[in-house]
N, C-alpha and C positions, 0 to 999 in steps of 0.2 A: 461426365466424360464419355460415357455409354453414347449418350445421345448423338455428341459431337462426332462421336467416328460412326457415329449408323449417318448422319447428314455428307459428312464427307463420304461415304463412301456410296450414297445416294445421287451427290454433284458428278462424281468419277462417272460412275453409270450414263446418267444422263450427257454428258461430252460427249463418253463414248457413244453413245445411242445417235445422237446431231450427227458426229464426226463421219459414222456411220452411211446416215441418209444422207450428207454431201458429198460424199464420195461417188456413193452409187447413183446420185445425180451427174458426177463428172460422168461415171462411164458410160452411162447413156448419152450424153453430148459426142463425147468421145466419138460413141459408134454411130450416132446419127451424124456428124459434120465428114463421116471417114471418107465420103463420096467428093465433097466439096475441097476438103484441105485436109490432104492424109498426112502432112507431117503434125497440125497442131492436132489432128484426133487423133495420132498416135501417142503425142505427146501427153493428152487430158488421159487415154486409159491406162500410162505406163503410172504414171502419178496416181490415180485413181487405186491403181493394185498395189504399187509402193504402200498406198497409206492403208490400205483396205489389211496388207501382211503385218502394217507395223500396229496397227488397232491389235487387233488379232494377238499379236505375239505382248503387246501391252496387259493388252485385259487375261491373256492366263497369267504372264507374272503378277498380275493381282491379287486373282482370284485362286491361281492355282496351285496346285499342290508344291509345297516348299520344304528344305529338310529343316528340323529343329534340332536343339540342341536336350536332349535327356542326361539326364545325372545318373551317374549308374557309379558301384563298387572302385569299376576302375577309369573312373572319370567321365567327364562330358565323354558321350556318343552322338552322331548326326543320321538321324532318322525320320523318313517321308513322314508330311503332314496327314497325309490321307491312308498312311499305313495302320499310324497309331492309330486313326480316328476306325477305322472297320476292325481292329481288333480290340479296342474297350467296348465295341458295340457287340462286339461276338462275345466276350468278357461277360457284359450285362446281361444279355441275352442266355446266357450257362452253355452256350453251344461249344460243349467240350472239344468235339474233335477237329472242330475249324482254327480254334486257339490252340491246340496243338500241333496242329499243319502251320501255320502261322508263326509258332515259338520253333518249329525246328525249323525254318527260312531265315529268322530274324530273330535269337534267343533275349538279343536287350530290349525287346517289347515290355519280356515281366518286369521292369524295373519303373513302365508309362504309368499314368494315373490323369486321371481326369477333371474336371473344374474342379471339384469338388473335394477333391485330395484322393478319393478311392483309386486302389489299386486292385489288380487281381486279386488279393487273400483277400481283401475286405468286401469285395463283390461276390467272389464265391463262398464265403463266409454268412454271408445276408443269404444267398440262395443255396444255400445249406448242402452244398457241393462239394463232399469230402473229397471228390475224385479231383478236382479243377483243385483244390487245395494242396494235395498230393502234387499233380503237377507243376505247379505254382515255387512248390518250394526246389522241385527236380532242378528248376532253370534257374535257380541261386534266388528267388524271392525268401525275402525274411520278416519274419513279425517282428513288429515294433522296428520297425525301420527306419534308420534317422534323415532319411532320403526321402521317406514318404509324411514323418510326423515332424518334420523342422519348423513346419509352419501349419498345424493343425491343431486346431481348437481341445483335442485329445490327446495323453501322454501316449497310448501305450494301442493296440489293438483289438486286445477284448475292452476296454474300452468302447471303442468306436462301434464295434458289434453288438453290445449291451446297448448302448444309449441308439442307435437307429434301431434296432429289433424293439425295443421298447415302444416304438414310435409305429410301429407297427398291429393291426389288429391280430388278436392270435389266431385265429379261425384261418384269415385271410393267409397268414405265411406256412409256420410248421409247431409244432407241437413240444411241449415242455422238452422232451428226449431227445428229440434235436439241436435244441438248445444247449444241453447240457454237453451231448457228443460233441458239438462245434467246438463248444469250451476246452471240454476235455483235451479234442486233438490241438488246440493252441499251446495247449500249457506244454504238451508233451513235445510241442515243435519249437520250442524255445520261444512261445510269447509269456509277457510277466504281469504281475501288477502289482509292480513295486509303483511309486510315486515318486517323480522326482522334484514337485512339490508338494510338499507335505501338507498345507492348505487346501490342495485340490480335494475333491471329490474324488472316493475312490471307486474302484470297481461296483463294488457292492451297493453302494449309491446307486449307479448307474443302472442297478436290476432293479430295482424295482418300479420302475415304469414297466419292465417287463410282469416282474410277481404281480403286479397291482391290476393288468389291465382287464383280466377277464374273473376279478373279484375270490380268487379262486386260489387257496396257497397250497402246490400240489407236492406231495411227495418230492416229485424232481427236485422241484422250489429248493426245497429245502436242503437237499441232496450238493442244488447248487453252489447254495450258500456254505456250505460248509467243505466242498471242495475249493471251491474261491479263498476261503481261509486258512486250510491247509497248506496253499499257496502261498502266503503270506500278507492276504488281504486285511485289513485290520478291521475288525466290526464296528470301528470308528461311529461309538455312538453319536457323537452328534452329528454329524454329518447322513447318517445313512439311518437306526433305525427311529431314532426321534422322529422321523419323516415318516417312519411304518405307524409308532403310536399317536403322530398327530395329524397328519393328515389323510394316511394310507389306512388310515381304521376304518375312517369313513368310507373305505374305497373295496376292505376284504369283509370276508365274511367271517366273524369270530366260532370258525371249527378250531379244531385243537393243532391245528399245525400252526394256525395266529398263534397260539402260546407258545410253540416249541420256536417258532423264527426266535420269541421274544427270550425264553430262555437262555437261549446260544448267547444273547447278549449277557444275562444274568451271569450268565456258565465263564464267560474269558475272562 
């Protein structure tokens, strides 16, 4: 399907591109015949700009900027194409004070989200931007939002933030205590990790691509684990730490905090 609309919209180009050079061949006839026979070389360069406006005013409604339709609280809103697109890039980017100039021009931004499903919380969340979070919720964004996860691979938000930080190297992003603070301030902003399938995978699951990647179970680790559960995360042994003692063994180093993860499970 991809393909078929990158060709059509390769065909459109190329017309226009002909459509183009034949024009601007009329208008040089035009102006070369203007000596000879001024009504048909007036005629070739009115035609010539007629077509040369109507190309022109063609190819931006193609190409260009269009309002869409965004899903927000209090229903569809109609919002430029090219607005959304520079503020999920300011979003991405952590450029707090431009998505603030931005959010106060046009407040139902925070409700955009991009290919991907990521919205503002989940992007400044991954870039460990309490302050973009902060604001984020100011302009009525919410965790776990049935607007942003209706169609996402993920229940919940920490969720989505566990399993892409997982994915991540640790060196490369932030450090155990950031992790944990991002968590922390979710729970406290009304994100959850309840299940609303009970088969799925639960949060807890979802760390340890994070606890496993730098072979390393640190104090936080553990801190996290047991705040996730205080939560109401279930240590759902088979799903989460069956995976610590069969495959993530291989993966940590047996200090005594490998026991105490395992205990926790012992301990519910």
């Amino acid at each position: 399907m991809t393909i078929f609309i990158v060709g059509i919209i390769g065909i459109i180009f190329l017309l226009l591109t002909v459509a183009v050079i034949v024009n601007i061949v009329l208008l040089v006839i035009g102006v070369i015949k203007l000596r000879k026979d001024k009504i048909a070389s007036i005629a070739f360069i009115i035609f010539a700009i007629l077509n040369m406006l109507a190309i022109l005013f063609g190819g931006y409604f193609l190409i260009g900027p269009k309002k869409v339709s965004v899903d927000t609280p209090d229903g569809l809103v109609k919002l430029w194409s090219n607005v959304i697109e520079d503020y999920l890039v300011n979003v991405g980017n952590d450029d707090l004070e431009e998505v603030e100039d931005m959010l106060k021009e046009e407040p139902k931004l925070v409700y955009c989200y991009d290919d991907e499903g990521e919205d503002i919380l989940q992007k400044a969340a991954l870039n460990g931007n309490i302050k973009m979070l902060k604001l984020a919720l100011e302009y009525g964004a919410e965790f776990d939002s049935k607007i942003i996860f209706k169609e996402s691979k993920y229940e919940s938000s920490i969720q989505a933030f566990l399993d892409e930080i997982g994915k991540r190297p640790k060196a490369y992003d932030f450090a155990d205590e950031k992790v944990y603070e991002i968590v922390e301030f979710m729970l406290e902003n009304g994100a959850t990790v309840e299940l609303i399938d009970e088969d799925a995978p639960n949060v807890l699951f979802y760390l340890t691509g994070w606890i496993c990647q730098d072979k390393i179970i640190s104090d936080e680790d553990i801190e996290l684990v047991k705040l996730l559960h205080l939560n109401g995360a279930s240590y759902s042994y088979e799903l989460y730490f069956e995976y610590v003692e069969t495959t993530a063994k291989e993966m940590v180093d047996k200090d005594d905090n490998y026991e105490k993860l395992l205990d926790l499970v012992d301990g519910e």
